[in-house]
Structures are given as C-alpha cells and as structure tokens.
MMTF fields as JSON, N, C-alpha, C and O atoms, coordinates in Angstrom:
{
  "mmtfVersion": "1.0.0",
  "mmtfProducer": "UNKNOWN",
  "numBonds": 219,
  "numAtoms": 220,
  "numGroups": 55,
  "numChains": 1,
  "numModels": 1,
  "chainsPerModel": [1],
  "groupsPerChain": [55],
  "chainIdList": ["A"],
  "bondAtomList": [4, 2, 8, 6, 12, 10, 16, 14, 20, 18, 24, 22, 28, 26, 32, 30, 36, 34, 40, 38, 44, 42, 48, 46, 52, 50, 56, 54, 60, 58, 64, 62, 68, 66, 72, 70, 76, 74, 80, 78, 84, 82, 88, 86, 92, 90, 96, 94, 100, 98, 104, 102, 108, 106, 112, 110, 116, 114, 120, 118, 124, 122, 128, 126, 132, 130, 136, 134, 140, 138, 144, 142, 148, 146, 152, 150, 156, 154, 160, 158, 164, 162, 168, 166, 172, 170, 176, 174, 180, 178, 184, 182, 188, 186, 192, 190, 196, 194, 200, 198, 204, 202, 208, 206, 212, 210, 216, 214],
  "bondOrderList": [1, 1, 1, 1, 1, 1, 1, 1, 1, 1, 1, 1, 1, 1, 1, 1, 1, 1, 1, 1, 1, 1, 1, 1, 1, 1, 1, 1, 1, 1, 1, 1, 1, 1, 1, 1, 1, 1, 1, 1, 1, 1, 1, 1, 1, 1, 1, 1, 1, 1, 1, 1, 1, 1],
  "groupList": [{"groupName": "UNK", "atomNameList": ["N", "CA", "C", "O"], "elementList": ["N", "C", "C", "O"], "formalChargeList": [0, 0, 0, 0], "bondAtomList": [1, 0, 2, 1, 3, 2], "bondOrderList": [1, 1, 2], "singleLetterCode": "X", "chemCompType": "L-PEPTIDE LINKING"}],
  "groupTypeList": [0, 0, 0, 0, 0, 0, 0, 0, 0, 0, 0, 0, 0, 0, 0, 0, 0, 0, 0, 0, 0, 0, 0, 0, 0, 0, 0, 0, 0, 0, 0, 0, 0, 0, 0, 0, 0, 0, 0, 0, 0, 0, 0, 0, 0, 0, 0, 0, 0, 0, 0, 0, 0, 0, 0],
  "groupIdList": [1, 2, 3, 4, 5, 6, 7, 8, 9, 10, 11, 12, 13, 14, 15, 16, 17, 18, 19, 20, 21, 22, 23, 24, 25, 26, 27, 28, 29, 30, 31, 32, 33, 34, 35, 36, 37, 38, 39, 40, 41, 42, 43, 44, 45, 46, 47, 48, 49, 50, 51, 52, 53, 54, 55],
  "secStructList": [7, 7, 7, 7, 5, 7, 2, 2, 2, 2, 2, 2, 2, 2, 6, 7, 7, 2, 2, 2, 2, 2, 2, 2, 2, 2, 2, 2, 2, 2, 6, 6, 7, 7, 7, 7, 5, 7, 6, 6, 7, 7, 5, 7, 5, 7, 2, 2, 2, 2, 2, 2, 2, 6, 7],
  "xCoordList": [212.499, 212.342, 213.163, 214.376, 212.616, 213.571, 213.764, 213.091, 215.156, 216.454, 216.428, 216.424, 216.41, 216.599, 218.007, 218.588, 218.47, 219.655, 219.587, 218.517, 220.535, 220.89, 221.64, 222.23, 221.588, 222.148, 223.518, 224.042, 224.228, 225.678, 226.181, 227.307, 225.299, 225.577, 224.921, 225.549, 223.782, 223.898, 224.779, 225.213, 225.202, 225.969, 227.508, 228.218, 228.194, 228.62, 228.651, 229.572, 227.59, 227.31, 227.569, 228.199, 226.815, 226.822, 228.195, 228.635, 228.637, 229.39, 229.69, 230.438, 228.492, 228.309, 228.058, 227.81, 228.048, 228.208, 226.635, 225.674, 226.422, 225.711, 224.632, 223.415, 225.324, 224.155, 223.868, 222.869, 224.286, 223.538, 222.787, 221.771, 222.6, 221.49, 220.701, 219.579, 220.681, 219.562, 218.909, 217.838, 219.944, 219.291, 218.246, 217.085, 218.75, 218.329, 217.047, 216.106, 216.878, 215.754, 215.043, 213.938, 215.012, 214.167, 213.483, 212.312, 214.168, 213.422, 212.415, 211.196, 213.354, 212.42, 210.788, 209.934, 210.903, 209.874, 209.197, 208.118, 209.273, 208.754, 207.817, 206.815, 208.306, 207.914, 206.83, 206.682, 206.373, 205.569, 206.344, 205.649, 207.531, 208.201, 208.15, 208.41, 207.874, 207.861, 209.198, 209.816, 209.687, 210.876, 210.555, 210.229, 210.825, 210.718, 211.454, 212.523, 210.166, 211.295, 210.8, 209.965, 211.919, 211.188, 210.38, 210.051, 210.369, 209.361, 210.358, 209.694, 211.358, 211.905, 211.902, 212.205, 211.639, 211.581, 212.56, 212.441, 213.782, 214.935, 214.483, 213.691, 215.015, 215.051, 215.895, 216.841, 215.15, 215.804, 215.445, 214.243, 216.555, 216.283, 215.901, 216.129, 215.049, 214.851, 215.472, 215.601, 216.15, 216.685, 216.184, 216.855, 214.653, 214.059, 214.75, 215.736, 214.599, 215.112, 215.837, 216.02, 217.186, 218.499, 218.627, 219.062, 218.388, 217.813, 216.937, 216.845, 216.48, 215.975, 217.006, 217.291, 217.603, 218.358, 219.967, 220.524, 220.597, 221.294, 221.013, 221.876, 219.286, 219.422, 218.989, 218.959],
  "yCoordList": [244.422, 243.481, 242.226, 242.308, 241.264, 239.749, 239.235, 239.011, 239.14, 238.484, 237.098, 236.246, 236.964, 235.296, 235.447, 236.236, 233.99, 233.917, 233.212, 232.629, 232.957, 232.107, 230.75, 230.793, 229.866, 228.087, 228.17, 227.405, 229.032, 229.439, 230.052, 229.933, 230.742, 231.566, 230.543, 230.191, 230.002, 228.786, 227.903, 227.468, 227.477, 226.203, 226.707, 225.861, 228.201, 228.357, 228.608, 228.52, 228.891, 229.492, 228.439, 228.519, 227.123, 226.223, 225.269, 224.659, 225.363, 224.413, 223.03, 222.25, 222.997, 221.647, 222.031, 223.21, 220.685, 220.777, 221.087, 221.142, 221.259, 221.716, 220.353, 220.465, 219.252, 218.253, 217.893, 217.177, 218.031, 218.289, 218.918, 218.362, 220.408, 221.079, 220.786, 220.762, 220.498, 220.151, 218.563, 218.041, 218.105, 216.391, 217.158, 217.232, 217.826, 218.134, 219.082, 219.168, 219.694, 220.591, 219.947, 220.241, 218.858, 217.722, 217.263, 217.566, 216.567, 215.447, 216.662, 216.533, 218.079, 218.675, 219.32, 219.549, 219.467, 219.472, 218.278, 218.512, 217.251, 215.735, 215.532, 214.818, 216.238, 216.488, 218.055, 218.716, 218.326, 218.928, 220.206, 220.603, 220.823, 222.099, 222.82, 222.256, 223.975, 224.975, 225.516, 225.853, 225.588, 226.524, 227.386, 227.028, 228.383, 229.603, 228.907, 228.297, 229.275, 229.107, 230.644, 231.372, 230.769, 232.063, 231.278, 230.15, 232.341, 232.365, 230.885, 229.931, 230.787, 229.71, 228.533, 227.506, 228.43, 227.314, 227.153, 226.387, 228.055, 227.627, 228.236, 229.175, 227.684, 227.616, 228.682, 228.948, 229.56, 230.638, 230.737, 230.862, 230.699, 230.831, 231.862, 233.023, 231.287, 232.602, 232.248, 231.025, 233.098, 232.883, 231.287, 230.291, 231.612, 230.038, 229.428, 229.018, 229.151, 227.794, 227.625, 226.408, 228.513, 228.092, 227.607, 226.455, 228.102, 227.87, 226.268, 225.716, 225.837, 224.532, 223.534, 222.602, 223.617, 223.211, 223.063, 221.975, 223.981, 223.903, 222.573, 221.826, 222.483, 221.543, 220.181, 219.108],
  "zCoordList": [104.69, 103.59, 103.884, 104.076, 103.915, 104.002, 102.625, 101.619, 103.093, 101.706, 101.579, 102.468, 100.297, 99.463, 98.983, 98.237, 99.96, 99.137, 98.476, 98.299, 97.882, 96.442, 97.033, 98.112, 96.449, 96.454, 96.649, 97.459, 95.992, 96.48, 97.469, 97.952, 97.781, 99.377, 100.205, 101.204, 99.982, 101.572, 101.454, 102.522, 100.515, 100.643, 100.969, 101.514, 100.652, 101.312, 102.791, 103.603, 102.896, 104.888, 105.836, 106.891, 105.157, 105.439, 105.557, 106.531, 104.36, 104.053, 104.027, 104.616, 102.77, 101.809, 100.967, 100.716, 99.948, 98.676, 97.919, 98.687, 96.631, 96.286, 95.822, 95.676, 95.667, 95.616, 96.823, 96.75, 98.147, 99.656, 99.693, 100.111, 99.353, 99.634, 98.797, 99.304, 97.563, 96.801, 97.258, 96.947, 98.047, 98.739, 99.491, 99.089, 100.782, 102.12, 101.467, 102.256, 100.367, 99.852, 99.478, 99.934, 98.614, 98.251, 99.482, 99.708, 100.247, 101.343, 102.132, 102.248, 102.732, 102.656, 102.641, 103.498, 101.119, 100.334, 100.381, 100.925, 100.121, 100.366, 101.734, 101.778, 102.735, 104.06, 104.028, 105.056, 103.116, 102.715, 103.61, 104.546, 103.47, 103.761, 102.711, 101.648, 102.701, 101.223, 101.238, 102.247, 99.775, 99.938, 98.172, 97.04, 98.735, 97.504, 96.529, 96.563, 95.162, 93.94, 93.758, 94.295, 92.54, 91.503, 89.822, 89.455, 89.377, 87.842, 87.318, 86.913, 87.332, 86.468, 87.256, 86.647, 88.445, 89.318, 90.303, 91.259, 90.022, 91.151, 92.349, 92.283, 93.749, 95.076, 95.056, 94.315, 96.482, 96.785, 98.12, 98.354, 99.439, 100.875, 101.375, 101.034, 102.56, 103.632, 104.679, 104.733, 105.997, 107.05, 107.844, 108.112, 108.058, 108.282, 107.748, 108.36, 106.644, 105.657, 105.831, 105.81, 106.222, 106.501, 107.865, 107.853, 109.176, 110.144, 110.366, 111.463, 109.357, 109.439, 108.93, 109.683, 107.733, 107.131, 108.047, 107.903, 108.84, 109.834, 110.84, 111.301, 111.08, 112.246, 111.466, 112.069]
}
C-alpha cells in the first residue's frame, strides 16, 4: 500500500516552511502536475511528489 503524507511531515522532511510547499504545490499544479487532495480538498503526498518537489 503507498502512504500519503501529510503537509507537516513533508515540510518537515524537507525543510521548509509551510507557505513553500503550498507555493511549490501551486505552480506545480499550474503545470498541470496532480497532487492528491482528500474529500475536503487538502493535499496529501506520495513518495513521487516528494521526489519532484526535492528537485
């Protein structure tokens, strides 16, 4: 089964702030990249995503 993390665990993994990842998720998305929401709409990662988001 592949794990979604949560906005707090990448941005810790990462280490940036939390209006970074929501920049870098936007433009993203803008670039027609999908990133998981759930039922309420928030963003939730997959390894990819983080993996993209890294480079």
């Amino acid at each position: 089964m592949t794990e979604i993390y949560s906005p707090s665990y990448v941005q810790d993994l990462l280490g940036i702030d939390s209006s970074t990842l929501r920049k870098y998720a936007i433009l993203l998305e803008g670039h027609g990249y999908s990133i998981h929401r759930n039922s309420k709409g928030h963003r939730g990662y997959f390894d990819k995503d983080v993996s993209t988001l890294r480079q």
